[in-house]
Steps between C-alpha positions, in 0.01 A plus 500: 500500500167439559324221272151660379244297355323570200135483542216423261179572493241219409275544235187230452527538115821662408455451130205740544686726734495880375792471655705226315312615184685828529795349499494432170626739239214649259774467216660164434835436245383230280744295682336574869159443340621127357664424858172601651286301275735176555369531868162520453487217254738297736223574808213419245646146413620427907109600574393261223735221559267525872210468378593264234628206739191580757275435245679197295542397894858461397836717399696247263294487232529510103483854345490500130539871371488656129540792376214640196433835342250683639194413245592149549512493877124642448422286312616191707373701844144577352348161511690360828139556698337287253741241466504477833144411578429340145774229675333475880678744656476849659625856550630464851605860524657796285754733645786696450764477749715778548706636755177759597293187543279623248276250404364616185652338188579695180207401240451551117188496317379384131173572326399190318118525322394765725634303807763638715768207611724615804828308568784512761830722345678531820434255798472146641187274394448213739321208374311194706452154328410219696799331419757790481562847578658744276650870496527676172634816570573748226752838428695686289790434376838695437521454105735701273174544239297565806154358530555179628287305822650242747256214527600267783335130594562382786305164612471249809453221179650581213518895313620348206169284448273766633664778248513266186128444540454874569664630183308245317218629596572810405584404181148390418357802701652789504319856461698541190426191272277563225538880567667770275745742688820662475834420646460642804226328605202760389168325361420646176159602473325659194123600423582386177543184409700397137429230303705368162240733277675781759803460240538562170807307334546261236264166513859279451673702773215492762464069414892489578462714829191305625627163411807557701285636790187412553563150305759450622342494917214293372717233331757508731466120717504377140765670371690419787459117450673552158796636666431877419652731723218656723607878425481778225651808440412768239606852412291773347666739322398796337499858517301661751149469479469231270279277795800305687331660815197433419513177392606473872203608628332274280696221631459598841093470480444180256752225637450331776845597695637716695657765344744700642601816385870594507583942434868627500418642829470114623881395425710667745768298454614072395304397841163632351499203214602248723194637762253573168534116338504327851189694548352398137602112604304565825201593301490356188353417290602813421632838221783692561467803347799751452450802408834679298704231479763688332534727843660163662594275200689658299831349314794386813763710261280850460398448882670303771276409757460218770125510483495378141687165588251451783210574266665221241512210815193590617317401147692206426716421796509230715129540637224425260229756483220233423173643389680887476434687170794780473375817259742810465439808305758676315505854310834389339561169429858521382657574827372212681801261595508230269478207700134607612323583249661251223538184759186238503406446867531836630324686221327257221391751302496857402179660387513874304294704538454759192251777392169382424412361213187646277222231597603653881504838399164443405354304833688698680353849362149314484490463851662838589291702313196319521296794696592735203332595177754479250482396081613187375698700313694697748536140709692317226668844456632430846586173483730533241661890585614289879718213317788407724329636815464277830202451711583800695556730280160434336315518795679867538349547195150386551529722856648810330220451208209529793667795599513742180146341416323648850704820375412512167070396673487766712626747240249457290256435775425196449294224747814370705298252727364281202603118530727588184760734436540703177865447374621645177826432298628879629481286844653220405776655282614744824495189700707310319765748405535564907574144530691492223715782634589394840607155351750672307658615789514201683221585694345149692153371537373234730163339517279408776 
């Protein structure tokens, strides 16, 4: 038999081949598409690993990798440029290295005051000192929760030095410090801006809640030298709309901190604490806020999960959280595991929150209805027919009063664009029994 050679025809580019890319099925197994992607990372690294010991002028050299969660690789990423040339150096090049020689990296941008901050997410970032050459190269990770970014040093000197200096500096200058913004990452930004007259709660409970904050961050050096333990932790408890949100608001635009805003929707499982407080230490002096604790908290023998141990060791484990504040809220107090909210050092204290009292019925309704026309009468009337109400559900009332008033105007065809309205008792009485009403069956109210 006659031996017959194959024969192949030569492509210049064969990854961009229509022909090799028709090869490829349309419809991948999960387990074809992993395969796959184990390639193209594999070329990826054997392309960076090039360009790496070109520019380092040398293959053997230290590579110091970690792995972070996403907001904290942006974090850490964000303000390598200006590390870099606060320290002498410079941006040698940017790519990303791929098997299509594509040499755009993957970037990620942040709006910080108006200014737009752009940072490598995916790619190599080659740096120039006089003294030393270094390639940071950055991508993500495979992580169970998901999320997570490769950051690898590797240095002609040393990439231990150059990344402990880096992370200190970004430390003391991240785009996050000082800022207030949720778990994920997202600056919180609000037209309006609260202050402590924003909330209207007992003058003994609001002294205990500000000594333990905002005291507590100005005092803390001193407090400190008397062997204090540089952390808090309170819980808020209270029905809903009593002010435990608010208050966080409040928080979030008097102290000098950053505050970080944890939701439900934030905890996807234990690795989200340990991600959350490593984040708070990166930026503190800082508040936790949680939001529901009782979603994630509650007692180990009505709920068994893992995430509640991690939650435990991340407060008062074997890491300190120096200069971290830790506030949760709570709709039901009794469910939370014990050994949280009874246990000094994880949460000090626990702060209720309760229907408002009558001096704050009265601010509170002063305020509300100060762009109405209404009888002293029919105010203290008020005041005292909305005993056991919370904040919410008066300012329900005060909205539902406006709105049977501007009936009950244009009814009797009265001047609706005075600077006051008219409200009667017939308003006031309808409003409340609305309110009233809907409480009875459970029905919530939340304020702004």
């Amino acid at each position: 038999m006659r031996n017959r050679r194959l024969r192949f025809s030569e492509d210049d580019d064969c990854s961009a081949s229509p022909r090799v890319a028709a090869m490829v099925d349309a419809n991948l197994t999960p387990e074809a598409a992993e395969a796959a992607h184990a390639v193209e990372m594999a070329l990826i690294e054997q392309a960076g690993r090039r360009a790496v010991a070109v520019f380092l002028r040398r293959d053997d050299c230290d590579k110091l990798e970690f792995q972070f969660d996403e907001l904290m690789a942006n974090v850490i990423m964000e303000c390598l440029g200006r590390f870099v040339r606060d320290n002498g150096g410079q941006v040698a090049k940017v790519v990303d290295l791929n098997h299509d020689v594509r040499l755009n990296p993957t970037l990620r941008s942040v709006a910080v005051n108006g200014e737009e901050r752009s940072f490598v997410r995916q790619g190599y970032v080659f740096i120039h000192f006089p003294h030393e050459r270094v390639a940071v190269s950055a991508k993500p990770a495979f992580s169970p929760d998901g999320g997570r970014i490769a950051i690898a040093v590797r240095s002609d000197c040393s990439p231990h030095v150059f990344f402990r200096h880096w992370e200190s500096y970004a430390r003391e200058r991240n785009f996050l410090r000082g800022k207030a913004f949720f778990a994920d990452g997202q600056i919180i930004e609000r037209e309006k801006k609260y202050t402590w007259d924003s909330i209207l709660i007992p003058d003994e409970k609001k002294e205990i809640i500000r000594a333990h904050t905002e005291g507590f961050l100005r005092n803390v050096e001193v407090l400190r030298k008397h062997n204090v333990k540089a952390r808090r932790g309170l819980i808020l408890a209270g029905e809903p709309g009593t002010g435990k949100s608010l208050l966080g608001k409040v928080l979030a635009d008097t102290l000098d901190a950053s505050f970080i805003w944890v939701l439900p929707r934030h905890i996807q499982g234990p690795e989200s604490f340990r991600s959350i407080l490593s984040l708070a230490r990166m930026v503190a002096p800082a508040v936790l806020f949680l939001e529901d604790l009782d979603l994630f908290a509650a007692d180990r023998e009505a709920r068994c999960w893992l995430g509640l141990g991690e939650l435990m060791n991340q407060l008062d484990g074997v890491v300190d959280n120096e200069n971290v504040i830790t506030i949760a809220t709570t709709n039901r107090l009794g469910v939370i595991e014990n050994a949280l909210r009874n246990r000094p050092g994880r949460f000090d204290r626990t702060i209720l929150f309760e229907a408002m009292d009558e001096p704050c019925r009265r601010t509170m309704f002063t305020r509300l209805l100060a762009d109405a026309a209404i009888s002293h009468e029919d105010m203290t009337y008020l005041i005292a027919a909305t005993e056991g109400c919370t904040g919410a559900q008066l300012e329900e009332i005060a909205n539902t009063i406006f709105i049977h008033a501007v009936d009950r105007a244009e009814e009797q065809g009265l001047d609706l664009h005075g600077e006051l309205l008219p409200v009667d008792r017939a308003s006031v009485i309808a409003a409340i029994g609305e309110v009233v009403a809907l409480r009875k069956q459970g029905v919530g109210f939340h304020a702004a």
